[in-house]
C-alpha positions in Angstrom: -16.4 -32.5 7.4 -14.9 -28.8 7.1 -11.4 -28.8 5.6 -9.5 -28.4 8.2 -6.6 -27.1 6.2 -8.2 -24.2 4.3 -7.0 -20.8 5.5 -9.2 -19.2 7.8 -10.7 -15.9 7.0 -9.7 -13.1 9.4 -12.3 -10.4 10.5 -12.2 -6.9 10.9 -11.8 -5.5 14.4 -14.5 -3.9 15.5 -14.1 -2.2 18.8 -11.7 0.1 20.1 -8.7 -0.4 22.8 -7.9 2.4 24.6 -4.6 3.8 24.3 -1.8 3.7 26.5 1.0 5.3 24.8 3.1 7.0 27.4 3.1 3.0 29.6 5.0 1.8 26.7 8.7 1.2 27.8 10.2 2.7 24.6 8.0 5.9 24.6 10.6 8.5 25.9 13.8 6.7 24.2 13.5 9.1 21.7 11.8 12.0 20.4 9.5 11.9 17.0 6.1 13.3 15.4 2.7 11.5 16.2 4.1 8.5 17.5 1.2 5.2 17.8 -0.1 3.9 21.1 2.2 0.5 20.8 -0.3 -1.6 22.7 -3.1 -0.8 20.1 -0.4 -1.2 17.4 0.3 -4.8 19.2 -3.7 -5.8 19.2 -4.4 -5.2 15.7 -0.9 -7.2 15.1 -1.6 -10.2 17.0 -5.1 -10.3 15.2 -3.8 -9.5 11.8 -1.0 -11.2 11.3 0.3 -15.1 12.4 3.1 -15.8 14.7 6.3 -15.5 12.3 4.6 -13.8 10.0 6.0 -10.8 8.2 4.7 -7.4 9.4 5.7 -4.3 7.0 5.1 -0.6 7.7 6.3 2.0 4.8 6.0 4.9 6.8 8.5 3.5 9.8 8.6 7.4 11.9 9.4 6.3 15.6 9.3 2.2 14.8 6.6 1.4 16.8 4.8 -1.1 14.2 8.7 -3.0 13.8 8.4 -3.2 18.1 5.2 -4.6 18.5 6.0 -7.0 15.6 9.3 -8.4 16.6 7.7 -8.6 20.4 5.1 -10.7 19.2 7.2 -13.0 17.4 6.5 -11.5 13.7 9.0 -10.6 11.3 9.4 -6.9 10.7 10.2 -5.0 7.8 10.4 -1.0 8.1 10.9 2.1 5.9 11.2 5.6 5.9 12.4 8.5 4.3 13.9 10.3 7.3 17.2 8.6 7.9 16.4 10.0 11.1 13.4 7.6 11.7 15.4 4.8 10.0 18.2 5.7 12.8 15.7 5.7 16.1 13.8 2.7 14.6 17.0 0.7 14.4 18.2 2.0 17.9 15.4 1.0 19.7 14.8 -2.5 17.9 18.2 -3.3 18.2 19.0 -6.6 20.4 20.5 -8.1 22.0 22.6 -4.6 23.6 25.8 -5.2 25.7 24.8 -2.7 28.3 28.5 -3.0 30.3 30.2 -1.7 27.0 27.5 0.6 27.2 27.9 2.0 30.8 31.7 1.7 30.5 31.8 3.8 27.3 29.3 6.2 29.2 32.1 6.4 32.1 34.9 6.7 29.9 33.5 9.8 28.1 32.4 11.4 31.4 36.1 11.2 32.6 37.2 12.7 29.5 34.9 15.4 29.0 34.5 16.1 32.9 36.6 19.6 32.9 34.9 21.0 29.7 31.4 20.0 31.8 33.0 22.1 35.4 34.4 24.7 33.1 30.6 26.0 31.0 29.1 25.8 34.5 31.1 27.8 36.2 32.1 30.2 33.0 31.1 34.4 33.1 29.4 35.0 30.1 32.5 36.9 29.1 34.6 33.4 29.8 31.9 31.5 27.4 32.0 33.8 24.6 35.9 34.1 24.5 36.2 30.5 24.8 37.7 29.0 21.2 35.6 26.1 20.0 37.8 23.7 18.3 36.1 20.3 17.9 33.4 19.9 15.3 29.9 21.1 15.3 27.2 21.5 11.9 28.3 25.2 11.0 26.6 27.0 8.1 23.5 24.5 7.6 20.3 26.2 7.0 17.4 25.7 8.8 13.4 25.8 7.3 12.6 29.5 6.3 9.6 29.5 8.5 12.4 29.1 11.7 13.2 31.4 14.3 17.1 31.2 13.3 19.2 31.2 10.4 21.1 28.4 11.1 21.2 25.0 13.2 24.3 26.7 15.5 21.9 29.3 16.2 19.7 27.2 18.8 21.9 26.9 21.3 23.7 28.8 23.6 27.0 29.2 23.8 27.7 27.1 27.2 25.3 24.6 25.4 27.3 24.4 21.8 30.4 24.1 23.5 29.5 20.7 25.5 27.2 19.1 22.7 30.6 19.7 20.6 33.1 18.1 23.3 30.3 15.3 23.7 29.6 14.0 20.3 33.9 14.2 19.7 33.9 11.6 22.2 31.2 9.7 21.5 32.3 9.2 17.9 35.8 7.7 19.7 34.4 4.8 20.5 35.8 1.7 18.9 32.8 -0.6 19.3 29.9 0.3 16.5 26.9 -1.1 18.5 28.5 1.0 21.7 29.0 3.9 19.8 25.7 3.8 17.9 23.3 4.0 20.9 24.9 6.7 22.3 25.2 8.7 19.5 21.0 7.6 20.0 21.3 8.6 23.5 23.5 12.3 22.5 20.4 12.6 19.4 17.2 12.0 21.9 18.6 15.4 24.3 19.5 18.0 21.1 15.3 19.5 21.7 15.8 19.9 25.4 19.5 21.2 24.8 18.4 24.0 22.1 16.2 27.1 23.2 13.4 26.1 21.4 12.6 24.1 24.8 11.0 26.1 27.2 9.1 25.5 30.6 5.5 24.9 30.9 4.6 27.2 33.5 1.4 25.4 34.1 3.3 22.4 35.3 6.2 22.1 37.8 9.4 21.6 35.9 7.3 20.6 32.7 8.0 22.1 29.7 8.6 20.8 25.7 10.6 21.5 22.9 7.9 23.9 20.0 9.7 21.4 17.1 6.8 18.9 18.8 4.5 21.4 19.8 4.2 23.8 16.8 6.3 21.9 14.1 8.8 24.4 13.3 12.1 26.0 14.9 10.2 28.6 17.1 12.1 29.9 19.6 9.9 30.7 22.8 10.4 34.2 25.1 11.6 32.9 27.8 13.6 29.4 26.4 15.5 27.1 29.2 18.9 26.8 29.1 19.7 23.5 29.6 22.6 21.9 31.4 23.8 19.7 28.7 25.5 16.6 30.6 22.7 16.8 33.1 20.2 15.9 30.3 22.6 13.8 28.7 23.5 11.5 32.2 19.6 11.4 32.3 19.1 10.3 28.9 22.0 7.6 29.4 20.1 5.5 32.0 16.4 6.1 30.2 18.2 4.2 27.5 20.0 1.8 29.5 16.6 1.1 31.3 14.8 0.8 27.7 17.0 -1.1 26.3 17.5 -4.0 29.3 13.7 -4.4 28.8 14.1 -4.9 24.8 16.4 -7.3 25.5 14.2 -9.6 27.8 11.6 -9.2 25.3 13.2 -9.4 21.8 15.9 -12.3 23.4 18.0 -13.4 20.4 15.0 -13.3 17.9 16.1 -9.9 16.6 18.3 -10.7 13.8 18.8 -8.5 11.0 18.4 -9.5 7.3 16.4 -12.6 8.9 13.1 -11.2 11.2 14.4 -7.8 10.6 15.1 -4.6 8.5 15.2 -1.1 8.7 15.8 0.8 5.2 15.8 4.4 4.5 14.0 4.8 1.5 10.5 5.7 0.0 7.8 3.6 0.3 7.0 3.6 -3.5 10.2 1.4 -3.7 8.9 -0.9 -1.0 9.3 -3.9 -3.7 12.8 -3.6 -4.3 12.8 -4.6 -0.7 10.4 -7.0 -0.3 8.7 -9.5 -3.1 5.5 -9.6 -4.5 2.8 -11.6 -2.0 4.9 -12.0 0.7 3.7 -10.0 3.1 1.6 -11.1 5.8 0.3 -7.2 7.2 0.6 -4.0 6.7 0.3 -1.4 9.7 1.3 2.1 8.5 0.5 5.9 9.3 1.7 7.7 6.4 2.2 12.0 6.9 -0.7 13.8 7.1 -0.7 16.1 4.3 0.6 20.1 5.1 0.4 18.8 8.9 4.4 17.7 9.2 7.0 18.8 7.1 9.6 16.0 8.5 12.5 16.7 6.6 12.7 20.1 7.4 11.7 19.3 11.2 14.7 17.1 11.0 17.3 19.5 10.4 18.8 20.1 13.0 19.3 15.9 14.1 20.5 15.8 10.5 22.9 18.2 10.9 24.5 17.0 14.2 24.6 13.0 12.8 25.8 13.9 9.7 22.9 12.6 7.8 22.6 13.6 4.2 19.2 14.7 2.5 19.9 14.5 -1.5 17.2 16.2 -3.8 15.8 13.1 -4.8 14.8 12.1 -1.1 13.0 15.8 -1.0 11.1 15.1 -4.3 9.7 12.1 -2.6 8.5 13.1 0.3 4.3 12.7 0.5 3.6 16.1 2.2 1.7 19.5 1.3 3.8 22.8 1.4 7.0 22.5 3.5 10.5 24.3 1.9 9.5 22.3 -1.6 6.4 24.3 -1.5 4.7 21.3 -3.0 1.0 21.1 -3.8 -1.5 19.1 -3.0 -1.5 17.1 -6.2 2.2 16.2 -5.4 1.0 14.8 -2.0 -2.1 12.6 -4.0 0.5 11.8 -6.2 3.0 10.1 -3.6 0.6 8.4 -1.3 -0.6 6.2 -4.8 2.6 5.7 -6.0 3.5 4.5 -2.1 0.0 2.1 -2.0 0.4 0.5 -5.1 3.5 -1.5 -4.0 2.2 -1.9 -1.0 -0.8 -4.3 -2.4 1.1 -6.2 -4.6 3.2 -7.1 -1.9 0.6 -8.2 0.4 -0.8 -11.8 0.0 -4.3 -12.7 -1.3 -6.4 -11.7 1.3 -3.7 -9.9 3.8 -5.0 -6.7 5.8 -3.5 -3.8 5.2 -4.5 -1.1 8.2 -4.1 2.2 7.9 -4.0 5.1 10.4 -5.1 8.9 9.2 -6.0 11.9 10.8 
């Protein structure tokens, strides 16, 4: 008789699934680079990996391979470099959410900031430019040379600067981390739309995109949209609200960090210090492409306004071609093998590893 109790060998996949990225309900929670069709990212999960097994991606960008893992029962283990990544991966795996602290804190703020919102949209230009911004905003920080502007204040208008300022002030009130946290997730995901690198796509009725996603860099179209801050923000608040009541349903209490899961900001080459040696069940990961995506420097400006750090050492690390570093493509070789080496001694004896490259 067959021994029963011998592991069973797992085969490749060997047809496509189409992709249905934008049906995903955490799609437009948050803006990132290349993001993965989730529902692919779930098949190739499910037939990877067991139930409770431990899924680890390296290269975390939007969190997609930590949503589809924790959905399906899987443990989930994420990295990146960006603390920006490390921030929306955490945001949108987070559950349970209290959504009434949520929406009271969201009231709260709108009756506090309500005459600075009546005041930019009635202001004369004349009022706007007069007008003495007080609270905090990132002054003085430098965006990529290849940008439009000098400096992160520079993409926005005035009107726009002066409620983003007002708005994160009160935000960053708010007693209650979790509370606090998603809507500085919620302020974050509207800082494109709000800056005039956004502008309309004439092609499509009230369509348009930010050129940080459409041409990787701070370019500043001819014609950018000036945005009505809290309008985009109000908006943002419920797509998060409504994102977030579905994670909860799904995720229910099995989200449980430092138990099925872990976000870290760090490099992938030092994926064993967080994780041991043949403990990993799968890898799904989709590394940067080379000179495609500089995303530290595409990052700047959500750096700047979440007070996220980027010390030398995180620059040195980063796996791309070019960018502000200038670095070649032997530095790019160089950090995808020191990146894959951990990444098989931490699999187990015949674990998959899949790997997604353009």
């Amino acid at each position: 008789m067959p021994d029963i109790t011998a592991p069973q060998t797992i085969e490749p996949i060997r047809h496509a699934f189409p992709a249905e990225k934008s049906k995903a309900w955490h799609y437009k929670i948050h803006p990132y680079y290349t993001k993965q069709p989730s529902n692919v990212v779930g098949e190739y999960i499910r037939h990877f990996c067991p139930e409770g097994g431990l899924v680890v991606d390296p290269f975390s960008g939007s969190g997609v391979t930590a949503v589809e893992a924790l959905t399906n029962r899987r443990r989930a283990i994420s990295m990146d470099l960006d603390p920006l990544a490390a921030f929306i991966t955490r945001q949108t795996c987070l559950a349970p959410v209290d959504l009434n602290a949520y929406q009271e804190a969201y009231r709260k703020i709108e009756e506090d900031i309500w005459p600075i919102v009546e005041f930019v949209r009635s202001a004369s230009p004349k009022e706007l430019e007069d007008y003495k911004l007080t609270e905090w905003y990132p002054k003085g920080v430098k965006l990529p040379s290849n940008a439009d502007r000098g400096y992160v204040e520079d993409l926005f208008g005035k009107a726009q600067l002066i409620t983003l300022a007002h708005l994160r002030s009160a935000i960053v009130k708010i007693p209650d981390t979790q509370t606090k946290e998603l809507l500085l997730f919620a302020f974050s995901g509207i800082l494109a739309r709000a800056s005039i690198t956004y502008g309309i796509d004439s092609k499509h009725a009230g369509g348009g995109d930010s050129a940080i996603f459409k041409v990787y860099r701070y370019w500043v179209p001819p014609n950018p949209d000036y945005r009505d801050v809290w309008g985009l923000f109000s908006t943002r608040v419920r797509l998060v609200a409504n994102a977030k009541k579905k994670s909860n349903a799904l995720f229910g209490d099995f989200v449980r960090e430092d138990e099925t899961f872990n976000i870290y900001c760090d490099s992938a080459a030092n994926l064993l210090k967080h994780v041991n040696k043949n403990t990993v069940d799968y890898i799904y990961t989709d590394p940067p492409y080379g000179a495609h995506i500089s995303y530290l420097d595409l990052s700047t400006m959500w750096h700047a306004w979440l007070g996220f750090e980027i010390s030398a050492e995180k620059r040195a690390s980063e796996a791309i071609e070019g960018g502000e570093q200038q670095f070649d493509e032997k530095h790019y070789l160089d950090m995808l093998q020191k990146s894959f080496e951990p990444m098989f001694h931490a699999l187990k004896d015949d674990a998959w590893l899949s790997l997604v490259f353009h």
